[in-house]
N, C-alpha and C positions, 0 to 999 in steps of 0.2 A: 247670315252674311254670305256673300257670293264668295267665290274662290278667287277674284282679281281685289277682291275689299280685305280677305285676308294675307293676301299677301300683302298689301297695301299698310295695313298695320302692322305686319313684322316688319317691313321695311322701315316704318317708322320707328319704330320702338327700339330696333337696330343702334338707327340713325341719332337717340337719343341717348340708349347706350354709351355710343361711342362719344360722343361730345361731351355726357357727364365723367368718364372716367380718360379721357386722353387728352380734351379740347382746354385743358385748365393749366394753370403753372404745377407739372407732375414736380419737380424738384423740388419746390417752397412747401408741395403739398407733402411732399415724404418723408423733408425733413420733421415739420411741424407732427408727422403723426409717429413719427422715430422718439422727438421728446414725447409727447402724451401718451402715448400709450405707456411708457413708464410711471408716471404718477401714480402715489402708491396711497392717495390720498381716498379712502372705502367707499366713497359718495361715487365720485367720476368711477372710479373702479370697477360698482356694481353696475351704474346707469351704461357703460361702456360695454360691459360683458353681455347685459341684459337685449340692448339691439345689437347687437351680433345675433342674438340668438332670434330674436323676431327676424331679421333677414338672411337667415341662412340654414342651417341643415345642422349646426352644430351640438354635437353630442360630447359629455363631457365623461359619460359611466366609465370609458378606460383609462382616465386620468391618474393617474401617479398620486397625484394630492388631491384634497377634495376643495381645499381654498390657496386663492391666488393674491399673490402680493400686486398686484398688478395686473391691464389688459397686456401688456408682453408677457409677465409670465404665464396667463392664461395663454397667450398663443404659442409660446417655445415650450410648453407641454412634456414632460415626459408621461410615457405610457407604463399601467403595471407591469412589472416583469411577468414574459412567457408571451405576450401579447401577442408580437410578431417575431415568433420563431423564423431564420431563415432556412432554407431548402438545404437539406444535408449531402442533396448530389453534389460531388466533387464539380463533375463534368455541367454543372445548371449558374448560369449568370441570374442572379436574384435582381428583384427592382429592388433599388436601395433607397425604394422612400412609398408612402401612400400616392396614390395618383392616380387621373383618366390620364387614360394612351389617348394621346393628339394624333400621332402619326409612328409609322414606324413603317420599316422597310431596308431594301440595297440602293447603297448609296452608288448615285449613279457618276462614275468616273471618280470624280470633286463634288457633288452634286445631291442635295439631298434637299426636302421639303418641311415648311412649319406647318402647310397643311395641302390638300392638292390644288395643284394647279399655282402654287406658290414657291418657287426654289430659290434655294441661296446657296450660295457656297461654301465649301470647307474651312478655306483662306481666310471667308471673312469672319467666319465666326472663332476660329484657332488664332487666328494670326502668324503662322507658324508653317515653311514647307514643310520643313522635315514631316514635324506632323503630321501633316494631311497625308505626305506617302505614305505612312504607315497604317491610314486608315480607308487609303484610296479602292473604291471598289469594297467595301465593309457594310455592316452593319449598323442601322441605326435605330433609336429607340426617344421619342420625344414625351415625357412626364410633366403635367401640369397638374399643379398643385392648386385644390380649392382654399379658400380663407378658411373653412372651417375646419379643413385635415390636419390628422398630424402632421407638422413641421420640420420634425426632424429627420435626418435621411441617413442611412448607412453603408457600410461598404457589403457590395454586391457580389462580394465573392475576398477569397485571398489575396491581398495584394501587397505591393510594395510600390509606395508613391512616393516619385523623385524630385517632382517639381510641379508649382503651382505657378501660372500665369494670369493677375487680376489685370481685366482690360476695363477702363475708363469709358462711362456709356451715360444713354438715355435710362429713362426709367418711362418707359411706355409700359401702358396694361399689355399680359398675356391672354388675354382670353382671347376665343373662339374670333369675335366680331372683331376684336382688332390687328390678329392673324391673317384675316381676308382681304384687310385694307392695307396696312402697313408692310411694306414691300422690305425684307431682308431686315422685321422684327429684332429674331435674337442678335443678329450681327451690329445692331445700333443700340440694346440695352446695356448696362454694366453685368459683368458676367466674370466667374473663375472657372482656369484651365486645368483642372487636378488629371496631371498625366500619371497610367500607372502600366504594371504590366502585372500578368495574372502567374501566377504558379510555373504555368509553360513558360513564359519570354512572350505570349502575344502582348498586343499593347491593347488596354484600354482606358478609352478617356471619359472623364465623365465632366459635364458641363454647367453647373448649377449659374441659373442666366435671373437677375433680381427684375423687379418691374415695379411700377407705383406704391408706393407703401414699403416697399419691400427692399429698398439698397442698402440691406444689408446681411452679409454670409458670414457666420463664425463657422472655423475650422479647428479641432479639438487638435490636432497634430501641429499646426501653425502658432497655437496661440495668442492670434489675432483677429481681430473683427473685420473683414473688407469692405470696404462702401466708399461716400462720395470724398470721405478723407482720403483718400488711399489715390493719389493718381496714378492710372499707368498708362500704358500695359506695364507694369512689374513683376518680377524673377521671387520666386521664393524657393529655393533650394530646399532640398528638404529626402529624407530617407525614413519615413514611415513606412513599415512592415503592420499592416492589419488582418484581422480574420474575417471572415465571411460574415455578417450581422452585427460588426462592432459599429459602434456613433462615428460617424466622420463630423457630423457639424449638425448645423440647420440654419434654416431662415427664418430670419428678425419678422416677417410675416409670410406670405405663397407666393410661391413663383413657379419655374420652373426647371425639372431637370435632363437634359439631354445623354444619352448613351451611348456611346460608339465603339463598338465590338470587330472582332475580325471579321472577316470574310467566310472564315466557315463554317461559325455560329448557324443555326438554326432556331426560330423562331418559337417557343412552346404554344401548343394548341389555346392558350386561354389568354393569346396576344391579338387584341382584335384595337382598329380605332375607335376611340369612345368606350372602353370598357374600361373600368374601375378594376386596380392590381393593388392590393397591400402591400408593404415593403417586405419581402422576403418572401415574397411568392416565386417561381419560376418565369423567367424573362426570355430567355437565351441558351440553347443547348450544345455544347460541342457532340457533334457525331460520335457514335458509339466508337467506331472503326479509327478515326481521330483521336480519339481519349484512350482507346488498346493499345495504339501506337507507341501515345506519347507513357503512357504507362511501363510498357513492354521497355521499350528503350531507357527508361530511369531504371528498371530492375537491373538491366546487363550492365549500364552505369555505376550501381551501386555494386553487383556485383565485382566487378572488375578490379573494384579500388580495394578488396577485401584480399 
């Protein structure tokens, strides 16, 4: 096949992609697959489990259990303990879930990309000034989640989370092909705002954004389920104090998770786009010179009060 016949057929195949997973009723479809995939009834359960596994890459040897009540509880999965130990550096922002890196980078002004040549704003994906100053000119880090991955995602470092904002959305696919097309993607799916600050006082945000199949985020500290019941944008208040590696939640099936970090973070060597990160791998480093500082300074602090 010539080099204009092969492009020709990705293009097509593209093109087919995108129609069978966006071109259809995504909300009728998500609901319906929100009930079924719960049926716990052994027949569907197996037949359901079984093509997953003819279309996709899923592996189940790290499984927690070896039988499922269900295709959801096959897909909200817990892993053996020890699995994914997170990064014991103080000064290392972990990925708080399995993922390809889509995109990652400095966020330019308010400004940051779902892939190149595609930008959206802070605004619309926060909803929030305040917020955006505070992550103006930062760091950002974009996690998509395959169907076959672990599901579950956790906190990426020490934190204290003060508030959750669920913003009321589309349920467009994330993948690849509909990031190229769909102009300001996460800023039109249903998505939570889990605001936190890290040990220092920086602030970071993390972004879990739902997509077809997918509207739906439980959170372990909220104890609640957010999806198409839930209209907002709505305030959840809230003073979780977590450790590095603890479960903050997961998702009802894959989506994706957005990261936004300070400005003085740096990047760890094994942050490439397209690269596959396990959850508690290294993401994000504060400078050494940075972390002596803020170290140095807590000592004479603690000192003082003595």
């Amino acid at each position: 096949m010539t080099v204009k016949g092969l492009i020709s057929a990705f293009t097509q195949q593209e093109n087919l992609n995108f129609l069978l997973t966006n071109r259809i009723p995504r909300a009728a479809l998500t609901r319906f697959m929100g009930w079924f995939s719960k049926v716990e009834i052994p027949l569907v359960r197996d037949a359901s489990i079984a093509c997953w596994r003819l279309f996709s890459d899923l592996d189940l040897t790290e499984a927690k259990k070896t039988e499922f009540k269900s295709l959801h509880d096959c897909f909200t999965r817990e892993l053996k303990p020890g699995l994914r130990p997170a990064d014991p550096d103080p000064s290392v922002i972990t990925s708080p879930s399995d993922a390809i890196i889509g995109a990652h980078g400095r966020i330019q002004d308010a400004e940051l990309f779902q892939v190149k040549g595609a930008p959206y704003s802070l605004l619309d994906l926060l909803g929030d000034p305040a917020l955006v100053e505070q992550h103006r000119n930062g760091r950002f880090v974009t996690l998509r989640l395959t169907s076959s991955m672990y599901h579950r995602f956790h906190a990426p470092a020490d934190l204290t989370i003060d508030k959750v904002t669920f913003i009321h959305g589309d349920v467009w696919n994330v993948n690849p092909i509909a990031l190229k097309r769909i102009e300001r993607l996460f800023c039109k799916n249903e998505r939570a705002v889990l605001r936190a600050k890290l040990s220092g006082g920086e602030a970071l945000t993390l972004v879990p954004v739902a997509a077809i199949l997918v509207a739906s985020i439980r959170l372990h500290f909220l104890d609640v389920t957010l999806n198409a019941k839930t209209r907002g944008p709505v305030d959840f208040a809230c003073e979780a104090h977590v450790r590095k590696g603890d479960e903050l939640g997961w998702f009802e099936h894959g989506s994706t998770i957005i990261v936004l970090a300070p400005d003085h973070f740096e990047f760890c060597d094994n942050v490439a786009d397209g690269s596959r990160i396990k959850c508690g791998e290294p993401l994000l480093r504060k400078p050494l010179t940075a972390f002596s500082s803020e170290a140095s300074a807590g000592s004479r602090e603690e000192g003082a009060s003595k």
